[in-house]
KEVOGU-913681 format. One line per field, with one value per residue (C-alpha): residue number from 1; residue in one letter; x negated, y negated, z negated. Coordinates in steps of 0.02 Angstrom, whole numbers. Example, Ala and Ser with C-alpha at 12.3 -4.5 7.8 and 13.67 -1.06 7.14 Angstrom:
<nodes>
seq	(1 2);
type	(A S);
east	(-615 -684);
north	(225 53);
up	(-390 -357);
</nodes>
This chain:
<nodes>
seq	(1 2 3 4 5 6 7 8 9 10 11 12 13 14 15 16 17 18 19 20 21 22 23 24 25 26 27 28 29 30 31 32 33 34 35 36 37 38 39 40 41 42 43 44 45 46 47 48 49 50 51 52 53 54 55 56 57 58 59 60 61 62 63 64 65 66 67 68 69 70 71 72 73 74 75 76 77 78 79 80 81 82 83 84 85 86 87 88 89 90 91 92 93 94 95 96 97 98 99 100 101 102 103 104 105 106 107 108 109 110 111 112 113 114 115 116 117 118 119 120 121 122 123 124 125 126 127 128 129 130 131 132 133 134 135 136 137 138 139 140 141 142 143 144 145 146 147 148 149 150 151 152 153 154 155 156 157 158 159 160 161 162 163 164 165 166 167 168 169 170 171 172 173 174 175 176 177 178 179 180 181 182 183 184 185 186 187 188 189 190 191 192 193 194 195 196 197 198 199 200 201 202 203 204 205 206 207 208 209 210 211 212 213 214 215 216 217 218 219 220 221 222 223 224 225 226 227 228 229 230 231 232 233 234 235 236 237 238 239 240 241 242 243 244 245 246 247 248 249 250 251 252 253 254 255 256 257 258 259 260 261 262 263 264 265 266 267 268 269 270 271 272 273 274 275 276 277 278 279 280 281 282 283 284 285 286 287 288 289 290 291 292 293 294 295 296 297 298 299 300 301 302 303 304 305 306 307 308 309 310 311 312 313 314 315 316 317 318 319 320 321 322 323 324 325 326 327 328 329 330 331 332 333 334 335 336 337 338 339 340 341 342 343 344 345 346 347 348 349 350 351 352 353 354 355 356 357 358 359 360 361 362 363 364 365 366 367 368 369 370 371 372 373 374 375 376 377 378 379 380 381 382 383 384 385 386 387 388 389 390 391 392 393 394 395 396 397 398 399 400 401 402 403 404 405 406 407 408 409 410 411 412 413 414 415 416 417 418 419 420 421 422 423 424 425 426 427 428 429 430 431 432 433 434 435 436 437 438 439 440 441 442 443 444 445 446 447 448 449 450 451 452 453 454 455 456 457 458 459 460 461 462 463 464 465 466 467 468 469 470 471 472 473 474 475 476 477 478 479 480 481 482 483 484 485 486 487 488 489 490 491 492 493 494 495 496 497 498 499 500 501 502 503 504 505 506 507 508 509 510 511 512 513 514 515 516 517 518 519 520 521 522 523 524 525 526 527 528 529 530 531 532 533 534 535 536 537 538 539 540 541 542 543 544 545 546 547 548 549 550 551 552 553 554 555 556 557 558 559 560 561 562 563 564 565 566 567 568 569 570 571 572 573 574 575 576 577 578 579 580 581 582 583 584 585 586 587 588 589 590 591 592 593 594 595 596 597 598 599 600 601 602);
type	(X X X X X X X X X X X X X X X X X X X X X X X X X X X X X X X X X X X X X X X X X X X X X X X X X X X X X X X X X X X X X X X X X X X X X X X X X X X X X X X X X X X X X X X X X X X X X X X X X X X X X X X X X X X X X X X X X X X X X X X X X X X X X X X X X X X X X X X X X X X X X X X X X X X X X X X X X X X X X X X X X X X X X X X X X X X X X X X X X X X X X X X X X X X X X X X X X X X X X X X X X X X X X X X X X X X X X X X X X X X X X X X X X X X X X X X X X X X X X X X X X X X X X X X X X X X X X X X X X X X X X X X X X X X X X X X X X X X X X X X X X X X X X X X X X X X X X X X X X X X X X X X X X X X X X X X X X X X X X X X X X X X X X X X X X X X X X X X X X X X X X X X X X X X X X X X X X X X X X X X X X X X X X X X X X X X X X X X X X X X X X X X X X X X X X X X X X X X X X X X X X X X X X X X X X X X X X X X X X X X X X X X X X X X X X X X X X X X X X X X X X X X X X X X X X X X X X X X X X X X X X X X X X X X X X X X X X X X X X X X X X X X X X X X X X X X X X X X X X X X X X X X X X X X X X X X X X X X X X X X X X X X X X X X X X X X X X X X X X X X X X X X X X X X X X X X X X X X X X X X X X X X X X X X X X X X X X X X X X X X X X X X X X X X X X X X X X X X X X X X X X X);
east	(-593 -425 -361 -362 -189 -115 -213 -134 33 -11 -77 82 193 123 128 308 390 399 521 683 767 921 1067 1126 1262 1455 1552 1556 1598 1492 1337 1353 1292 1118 974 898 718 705 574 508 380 314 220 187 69 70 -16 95 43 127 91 183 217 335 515 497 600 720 900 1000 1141 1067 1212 1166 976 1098 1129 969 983 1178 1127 984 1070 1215 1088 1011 1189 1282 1159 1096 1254 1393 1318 1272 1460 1543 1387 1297 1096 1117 1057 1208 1154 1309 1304 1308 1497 1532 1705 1638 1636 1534 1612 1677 1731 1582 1510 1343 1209 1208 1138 1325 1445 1554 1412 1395 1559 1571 1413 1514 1650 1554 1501 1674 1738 1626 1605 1775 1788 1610 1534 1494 1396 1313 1251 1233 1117 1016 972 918 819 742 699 639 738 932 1012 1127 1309 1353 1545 1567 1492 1585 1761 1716 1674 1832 1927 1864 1842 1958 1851 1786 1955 1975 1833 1882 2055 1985 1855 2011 2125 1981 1987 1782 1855 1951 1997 2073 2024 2017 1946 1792 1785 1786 1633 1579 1591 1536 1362 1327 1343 1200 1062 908 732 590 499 633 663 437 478 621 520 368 466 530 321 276 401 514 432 436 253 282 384 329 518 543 707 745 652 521 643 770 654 593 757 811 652 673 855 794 657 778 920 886 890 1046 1029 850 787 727 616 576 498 392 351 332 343 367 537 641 822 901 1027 1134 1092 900 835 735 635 482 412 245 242 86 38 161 307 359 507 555 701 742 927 940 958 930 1076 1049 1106 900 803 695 550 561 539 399 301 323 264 107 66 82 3 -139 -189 -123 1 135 205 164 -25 -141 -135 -254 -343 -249 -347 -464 -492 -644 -700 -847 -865 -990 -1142 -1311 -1302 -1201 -1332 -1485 -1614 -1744 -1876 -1950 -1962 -2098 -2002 -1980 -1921 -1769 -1750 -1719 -1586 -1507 -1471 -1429 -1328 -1201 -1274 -1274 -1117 -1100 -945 -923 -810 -734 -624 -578 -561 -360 -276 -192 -350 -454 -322 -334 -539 -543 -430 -551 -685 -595 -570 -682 -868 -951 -1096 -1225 -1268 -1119 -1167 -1063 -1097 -1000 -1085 -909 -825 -813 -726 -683 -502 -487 -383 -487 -635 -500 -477 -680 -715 -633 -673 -874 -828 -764 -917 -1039 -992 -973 -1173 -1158 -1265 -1173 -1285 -1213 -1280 -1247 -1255 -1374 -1362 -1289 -1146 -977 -987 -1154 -1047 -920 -1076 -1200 -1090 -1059 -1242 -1273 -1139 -1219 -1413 -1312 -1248 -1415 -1395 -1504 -1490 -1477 -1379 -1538 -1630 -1503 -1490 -1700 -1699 -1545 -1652 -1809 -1714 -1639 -1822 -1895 -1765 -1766 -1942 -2043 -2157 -2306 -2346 -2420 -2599 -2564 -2691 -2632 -2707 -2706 -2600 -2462 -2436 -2279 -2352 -2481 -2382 -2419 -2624 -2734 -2873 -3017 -2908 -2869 -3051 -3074 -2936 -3005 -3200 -3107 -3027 -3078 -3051 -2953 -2894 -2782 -2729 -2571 -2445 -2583 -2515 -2587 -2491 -2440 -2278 -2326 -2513 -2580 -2524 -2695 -2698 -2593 -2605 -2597 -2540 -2655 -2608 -2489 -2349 -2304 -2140 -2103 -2036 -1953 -2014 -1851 -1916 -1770 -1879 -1843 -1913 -2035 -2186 -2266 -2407 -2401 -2321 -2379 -2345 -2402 -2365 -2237 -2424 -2434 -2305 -2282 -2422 -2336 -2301 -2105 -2117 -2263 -2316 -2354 -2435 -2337 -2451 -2635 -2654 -2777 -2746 -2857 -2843 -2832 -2859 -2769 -2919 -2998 -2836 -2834 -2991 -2947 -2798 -2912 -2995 -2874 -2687 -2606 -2623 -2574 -2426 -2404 -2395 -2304 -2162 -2175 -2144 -1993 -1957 -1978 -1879 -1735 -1731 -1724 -1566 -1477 -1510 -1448 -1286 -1229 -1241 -1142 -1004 -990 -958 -861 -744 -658);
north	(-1048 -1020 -865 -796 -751 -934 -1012 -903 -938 -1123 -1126 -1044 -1123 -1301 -1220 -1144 -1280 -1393 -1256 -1332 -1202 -1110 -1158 -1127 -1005 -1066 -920 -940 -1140 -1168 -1094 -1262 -1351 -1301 -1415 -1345 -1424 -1297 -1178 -1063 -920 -796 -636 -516 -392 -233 -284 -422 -591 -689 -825 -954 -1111 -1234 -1212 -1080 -1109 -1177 -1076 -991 -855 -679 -609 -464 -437 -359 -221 -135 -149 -83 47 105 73 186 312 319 304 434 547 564 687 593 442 506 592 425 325 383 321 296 113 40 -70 -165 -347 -348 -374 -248 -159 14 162 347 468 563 383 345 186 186 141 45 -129 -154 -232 -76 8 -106 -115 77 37 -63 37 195 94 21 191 266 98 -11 -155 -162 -125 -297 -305 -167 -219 -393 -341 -227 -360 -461 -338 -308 -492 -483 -594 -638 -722 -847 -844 -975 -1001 -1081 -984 -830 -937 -991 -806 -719 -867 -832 -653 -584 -475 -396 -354 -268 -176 -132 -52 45 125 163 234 342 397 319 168 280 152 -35 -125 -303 -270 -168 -326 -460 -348 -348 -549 -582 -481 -605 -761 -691 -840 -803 -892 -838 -787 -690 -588 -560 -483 -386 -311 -263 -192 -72 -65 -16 135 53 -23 -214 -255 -421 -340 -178 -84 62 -13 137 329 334 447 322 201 298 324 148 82 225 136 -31 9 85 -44 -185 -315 -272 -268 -321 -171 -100 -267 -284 -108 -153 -330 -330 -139 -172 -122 -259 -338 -501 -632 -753 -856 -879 -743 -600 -470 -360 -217 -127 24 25 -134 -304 -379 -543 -648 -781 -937 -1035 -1058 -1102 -919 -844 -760 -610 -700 -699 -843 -912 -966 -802 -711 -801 -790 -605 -586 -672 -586 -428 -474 -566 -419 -283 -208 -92 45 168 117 241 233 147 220 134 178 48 -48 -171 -36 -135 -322 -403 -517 -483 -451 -304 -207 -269 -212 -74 -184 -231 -379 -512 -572 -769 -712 -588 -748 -850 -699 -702 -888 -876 -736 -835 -837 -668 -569 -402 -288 -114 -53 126 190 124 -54 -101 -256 -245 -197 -310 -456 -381 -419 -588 -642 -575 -617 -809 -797 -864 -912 -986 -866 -891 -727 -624 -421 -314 -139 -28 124 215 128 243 114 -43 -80 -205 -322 -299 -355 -524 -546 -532 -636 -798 -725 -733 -904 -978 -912 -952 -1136 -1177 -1109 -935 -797 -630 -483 -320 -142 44 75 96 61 228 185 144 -8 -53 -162 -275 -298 -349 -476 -541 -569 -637 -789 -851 -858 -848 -666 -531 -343 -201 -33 -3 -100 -107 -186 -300 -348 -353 -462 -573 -595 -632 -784 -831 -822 -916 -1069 -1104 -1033 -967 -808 -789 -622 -644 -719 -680 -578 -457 -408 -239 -344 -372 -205 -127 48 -31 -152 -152 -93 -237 -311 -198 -60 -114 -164 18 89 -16 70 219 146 144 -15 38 -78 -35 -90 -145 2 130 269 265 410 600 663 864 821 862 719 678 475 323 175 -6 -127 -289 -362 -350 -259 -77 27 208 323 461 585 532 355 311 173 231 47 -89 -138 -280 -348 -300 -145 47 174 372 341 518 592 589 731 797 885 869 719 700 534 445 253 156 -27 -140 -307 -277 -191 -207 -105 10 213 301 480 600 670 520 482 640 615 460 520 659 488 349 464 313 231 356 382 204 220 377 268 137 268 329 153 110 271 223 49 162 270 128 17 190 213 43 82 223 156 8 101 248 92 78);
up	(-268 -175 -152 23 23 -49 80 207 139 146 333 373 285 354 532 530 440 595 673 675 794 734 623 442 420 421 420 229 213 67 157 253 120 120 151 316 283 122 169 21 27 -107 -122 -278 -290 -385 -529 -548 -480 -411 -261 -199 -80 -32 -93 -181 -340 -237 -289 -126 -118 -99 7 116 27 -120 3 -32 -224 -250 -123 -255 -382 -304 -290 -454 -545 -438 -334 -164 -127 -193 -99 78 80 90 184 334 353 556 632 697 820 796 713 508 492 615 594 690 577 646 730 553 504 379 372 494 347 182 261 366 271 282 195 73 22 6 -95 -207 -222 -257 -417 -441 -452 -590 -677 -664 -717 -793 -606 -550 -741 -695 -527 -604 -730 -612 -493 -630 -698 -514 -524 -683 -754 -804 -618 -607 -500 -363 -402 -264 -144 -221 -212 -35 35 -41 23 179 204 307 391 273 194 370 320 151 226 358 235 122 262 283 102 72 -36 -178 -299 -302 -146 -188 -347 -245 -121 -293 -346 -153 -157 -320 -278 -141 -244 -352 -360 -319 -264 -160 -308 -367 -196 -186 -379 -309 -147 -247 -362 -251 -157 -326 -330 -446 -578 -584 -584 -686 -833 -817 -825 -722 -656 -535 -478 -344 -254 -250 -198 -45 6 11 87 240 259 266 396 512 478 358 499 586 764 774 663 816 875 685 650 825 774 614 543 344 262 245 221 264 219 282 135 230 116 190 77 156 26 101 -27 -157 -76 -93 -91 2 -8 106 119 251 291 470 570 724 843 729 565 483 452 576 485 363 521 564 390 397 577 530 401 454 614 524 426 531 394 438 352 514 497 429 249 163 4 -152 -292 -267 -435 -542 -665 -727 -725 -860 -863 -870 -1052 -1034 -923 -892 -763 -805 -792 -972 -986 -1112 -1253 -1188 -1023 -1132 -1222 -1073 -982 -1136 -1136 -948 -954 -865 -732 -672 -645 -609 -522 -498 -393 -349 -228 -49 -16 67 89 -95 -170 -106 -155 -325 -323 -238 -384 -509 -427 -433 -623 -765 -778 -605 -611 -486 -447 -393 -384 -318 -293 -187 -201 -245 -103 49 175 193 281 414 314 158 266 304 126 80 232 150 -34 26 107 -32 -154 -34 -21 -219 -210 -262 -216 -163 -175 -119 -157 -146 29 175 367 380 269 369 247 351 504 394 296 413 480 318 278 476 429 249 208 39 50 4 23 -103 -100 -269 -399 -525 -372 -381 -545 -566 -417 -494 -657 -558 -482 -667 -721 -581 -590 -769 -843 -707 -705 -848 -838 -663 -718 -884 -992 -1138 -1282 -1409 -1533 -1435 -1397 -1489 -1488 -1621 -1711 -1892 -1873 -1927 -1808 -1860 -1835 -1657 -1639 -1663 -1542 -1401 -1434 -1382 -1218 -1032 -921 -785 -598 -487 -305 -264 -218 -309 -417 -577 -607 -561 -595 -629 -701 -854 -985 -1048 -1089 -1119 -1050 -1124 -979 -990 -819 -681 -661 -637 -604 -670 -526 -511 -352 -261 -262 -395 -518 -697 -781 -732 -846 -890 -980 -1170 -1142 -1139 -1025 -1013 -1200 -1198 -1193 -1396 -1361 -1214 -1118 -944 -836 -791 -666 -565 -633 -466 -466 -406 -424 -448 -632 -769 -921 -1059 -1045 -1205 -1195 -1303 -1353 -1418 -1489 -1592 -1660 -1702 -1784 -1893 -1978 -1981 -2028 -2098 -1927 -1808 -1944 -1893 -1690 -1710 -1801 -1676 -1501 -1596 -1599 -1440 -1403 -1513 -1405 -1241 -1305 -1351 -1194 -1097 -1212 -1184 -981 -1024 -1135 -1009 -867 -961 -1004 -870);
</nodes>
C-alpha cells in the first residue's frame, strides 16, 4: 500500500511540474547553468523517514537556505546576547540583497544578506580561519551527512559580488563586521556553494521541527532554544519580501534560495525540502512555492493552528497470538487461530491522532504481514485531527481495496471520534466498528474460524470426559459424577447465573455457548462445549459475575453438596479435580500476564 503522503507528493509533483513560469537565477553566472526542468521534492518526519519524488537527489547550491543554519549555529556558539547586539530580528521588507541597515545601523534580520554576513562574521571572529569548517561541518551534520562544495559556483559568486562587498563595508563602518572583511565574505561565499539535495534540505528542516535533533542520525546538532529562535526568524522573514504573503498562504517556517531550494519545518511535525531553479520576482522557486502551498493547504497545517496533540504513538501491535479473545475456545478451533494467526492483526493506540502521528501509523500500518483483519482500537485516542482524518481516509482506502477488513473499537456514538468514523464505515462495507476491542478480536476469530474450519460447537454434543475439570478420573468414576448431576436448558439470552448468590453448584457445559459477565455488562470469557463454569464454587461460597446464555445451552448441574459427599467416598478423585481447577487457574493467570506484559511493553 502507498503511503498517503508519497502519493500526495506524486499528484503534486505530476501537477506542478508542467509550470514553466519564472526564470533561473543569473546574478551569479554559474546559477545559469542549471537545468530548469529539475523539479525535486522531499519530506522527513520526526521519526526519521524519509519520502521522496522526482529530482530529488539531484545536487543544487544551497545559497541563502544557509542563512537559517549559521544563524543557529551563531546562536548556539556565541549566545543570544552577543548575537542580537550586532543583528536585529525585524522583517525588512526590502529585497534579500538589500543594502538598508535599521535605524541604530544593525542589519534588519539574519535571512538579508547583511544579516547573514554579520552571521558569518560573528563566527569568523571567534573561529578564524577554521569558521567556514565549522559552519561546513554543521550543515553537514544538519543534513546528516558530510556535503559537498560547488567550486564553481563559489568562484563565480565572489567573482561577482560586488554588492555584497558593499554590504560587508557598511556593516564594518558600523563597527558589526570586527575582523577581516574579505576573509568574512570568502566564508560568506563559500557557505553558499554548499551542495545540497532535496533530501538533504527535508533532513535539515525536520531537524530543526524536531527541536534539533536530526531524526535520521539521531545527534542533537543544536538546543531547542536555539531552535525556537531561528524558526520565529524564519516565519517572520525567511522569504524576503513575501514573508508577509507566505505566513498568510502558507504559515510554516521557512527559508529560500536562489539556488531553487526552499526549506519549510512545522515543529514536532515535518520537514520538507523543495528544488526547482526557475524563481519568481521574489528570487524563490516557483514550483517549491507551489508544493508547499498544497500541502499546507491540503492538510490545513500552519504553525498558528491550534496545536495538535503529539504524543500520539502504536504502543501495541501483534497478531492474534499475542492476545487472544476471552472466549475459550475447543482445542481444533485454537489449533486452527494458531495456524492463522496471520491473519488477524491487532493495534493499540494512545494519545491524540495529528497529521505527524497519523503518518507515523499509516506507515506501520503499511509494513509487514497482509493480515486480513486489521483492529484498531482507539479507546486512548481522545480526537482525531482534520488532517489525520486525510491521512486515515487514503490509509482505509488503500486497506480496503487489497481486501482487508478494518475493525475499529473503543468508542461509542458519543465519542468525538463517532463523525470521522461513521463516514469511514458509510464509504466501505469493508470497515466494521465494536465497542470493545475483545468484541473485536472474538468477532475477528469467528471470521478466521468460519473461512478456514467452520463452527462445531454449534450442534455439537459434549461429554463428562472431555471436560478438563475431570481429566484423569476413569469412566466409572465419571459414570458416577454424572448420577449426581441435574440436566439443565436454557433460552437464549437466559442467565444461568447470579452475580451476589449463594455459590452452590458447577456447571459442565454440554451445548451451546455461554459468556461470563460482569454487572457492568463487561464479558469476562465465553464458554463452550467441554468446558465448566460456576466451577470457583469448590471454593468460594459467593458468586462474583453472572453466566448468561448466549445460544441455547444444555449442560449437567453439580451441586456442592453432592459434590462433597462425593468427595467423603472417592478422596483420590476430588484430589484429582482439585489439581485440575488450579490448573485451569494457572492457564487463566498466564493468558492475563501475557495481556499485561504486552501492553506494559510499550
Amino acid at each position: 500500500m502507498t503511503s498517503p503522503l508519497q502519493e500526495f507528493l506524486k499528484q503534486r509533483h505530476a501537477a506542478f511540474k508542467t509550470d514553466d513560469s519564472g526564470a533561473v537565477a543569473d546574478y551569479i553566472p554559474e546559477l545559469t547553468k542549471a537545468n530548469p526542468a529539475h523539479f525535486g521534492a522531499s519530506l522527513a518526519t520526526m521519526d526519521g523517514h524519509v519520502y521522496e519524488i522526482g529530482d530529488s537527489a539531484v545536487p543544487f547550491t544551497i545559497q541563502s537556505i544557509s542563512k537559517a543554519f549559521v544563524f543557529a549555529l551563531a546562536l548556539e556558539r556565541l549566545g543570544q546576547e552577543r548575537v542580537e547586539k550586532a543583528i536585529g530580528v525585524e522583517p525588512s521588507g526590502e529585497a534579500f540583497n538589500s543594502i538598508r541597515l535599521t535605524t541604530d545601523n544593525r542589519p534588519f534580520n539574519p535571512m538579508v544578506n547583511a544579516g547573514a554576513i554579520a552571521c558569518s562574521g560573528l563566527i569568523h571572529q571567534a573561529e578564524g580561519n577554521g569558521a567556514f569548517e565549522l559552519i561546513h561541518e554543521t550543515l553537514s551534520r544538519f543534513a546528516g551527512r558530510k556535503l559537498d562544495i560547488d567550486d564553481d559556483v563559489y568562484l563565480s559568486e565572489r567573482a561577482t559580488g560586488d554588492r555584497n562587498r558593499a554590504i560587508a563595508w557598511l556593516l564594518h563602518n558600523y563597527d558589526v563586521l570586527k575582523c577581516d572583511v574579505d576573509g568574512v565574505l570568502d566564508v560568506y561565499f563559500r557557505q553558499c556553494a554548499v551542495l545540497v539535495t532535496a533530501r538533504d534540505l527535508a533532513v535539515m528542516a525536520a531537524t530543526l521541527a524536531n527541536g534539533g535533533r536530526n531524526p535520521v542520525t539521531g545527534e542533537q546538532i543544536i538546543s531547542p532554544y536555539v531552535v525556537s529562535r531561528t524558526l520565529s526568524v524564519m516565519t517572520s522573514s525567511g522569504m524576503y519580501d513575501y514573508a508577509g504573503e507566505w505566513i498568510y498562504r502558507v504559515g510554516i517556517p521557512a527559508k529560500s534560495g536562489v539556488g531553487g531550494g526552499i526549506i519549510a519545518s512545522l515543529p514536532a511535525q515535518l520537514g520538507l525540502g523543495t528544488f526547482s531553479p526557475k524563481l519568481d520576482d521574489h528570487g524563490n522557486s516557483v514550483r517549491g512555492l507551489k508544493m508547499c502551498e498544497a500541502l499546507s493547504s491540503h492538510y490545513g497545517l500552519h504553525v498558528l493552528s491550534r496545536a495538535d496533540d503529539i504524543r500520539t504513538c502504536i504502543i501495541a501491535d501483534y497478531n492474534a497470538t499475542g492476545l487472544s479473545s476471552r472466549r475459550n475456545r475447543m482445542p481444533s478451533e485454537l489449533k486452527l487461530l494458531e495456524e492463522r494467526s496471520g491473519e488477524i492483526r491487532i493495534v493499540e493506540l494512545v494519545g491524540a491522532l495529528s497529521f505527524a502521528t497519523m503518518d507515523f501509523v499509516s506507515r506501520r500500518l503499511a509494513e509487514g504481514d497482509r493480515a486480513s483483519f486489521i483492529l484498531i482500537d482507539l479507546r486512548r485516542t481522545p480526537s482525531v485531527s482534520d488532517a489525520a482524518a486525510l491521512l486515515a481516509d487514503k490509509v482505509i482506502e488503500g486497506l480496503t481495496q487489497r481486501g482487508a477488513m478494518l475493525v475499529f473499537s473503543g468508542f461509542d456514538k458519543s465519542s468525538p471520534l463517532w463523525p470521522s468514523m461513521a463516514a469511514w464505515m458509510e464509504k466501505s462495507p469493508n470497515v466494521r466498528h465494536f465497542g470493545l476491542l475483545e468484541d473485536a478480536i472474538e468477532w475477528a476469530e469467528d471470521q478466521v474460524i468460519f473461512r478456514y474450519g467452520g463452527f462445531e460447537y454449534h450442534e455439537s454434543t459434549s461429554h463428562l470426559n472431555e471436560q478438563s475439570l475431570l481429566s484423569g478420573l476413569s469412566e466409572e468414576e465419571l459414570e458416577e459424577i454424572a448420577d449426581l448431576c441435574h440436566a439443565r436448558d436454557y433460552k437464549t439470552g437466559e442467565r444461568i447465573i447470579h452475580a451476589g448468590d449463594s455459590a452452590a453448584s458447577l456447571f459442565f457445559l454440554q451445548r451451546g455457548v455461554v459468556s461470563i459477565k460482569l454487572q457492568s455488562g463487561a464479558r469476562l470469557a465465553s464458554l463452550l462445549p467441554g468446558m465448566v463454569f460456576g466451577e470457583m464454587a469448590l471454593i468460594d461460597d459467593k458468586r462474583t459475575a453472572d453466566v448468561w446464555a448466549d445460544t441455547p445451552v444444555q449442560c449437567l448441574e453439580l451441586s456442592v453438596d453432592a459434590y462433597r459427599r462425593y468427595r467423603s467416598t472417592h478422596p483420590h478423585c476430588a484430589e484429582r479435580m482439585m489439581a485440575n481447577l488450579a490448573k485451569l487457574l494457572a492457564g487463566r493467570l498466564v493468558l492475563a500476564n501475557t495481556k499485561v506484559e504486552l501492553l506494559s511493553a510499550y
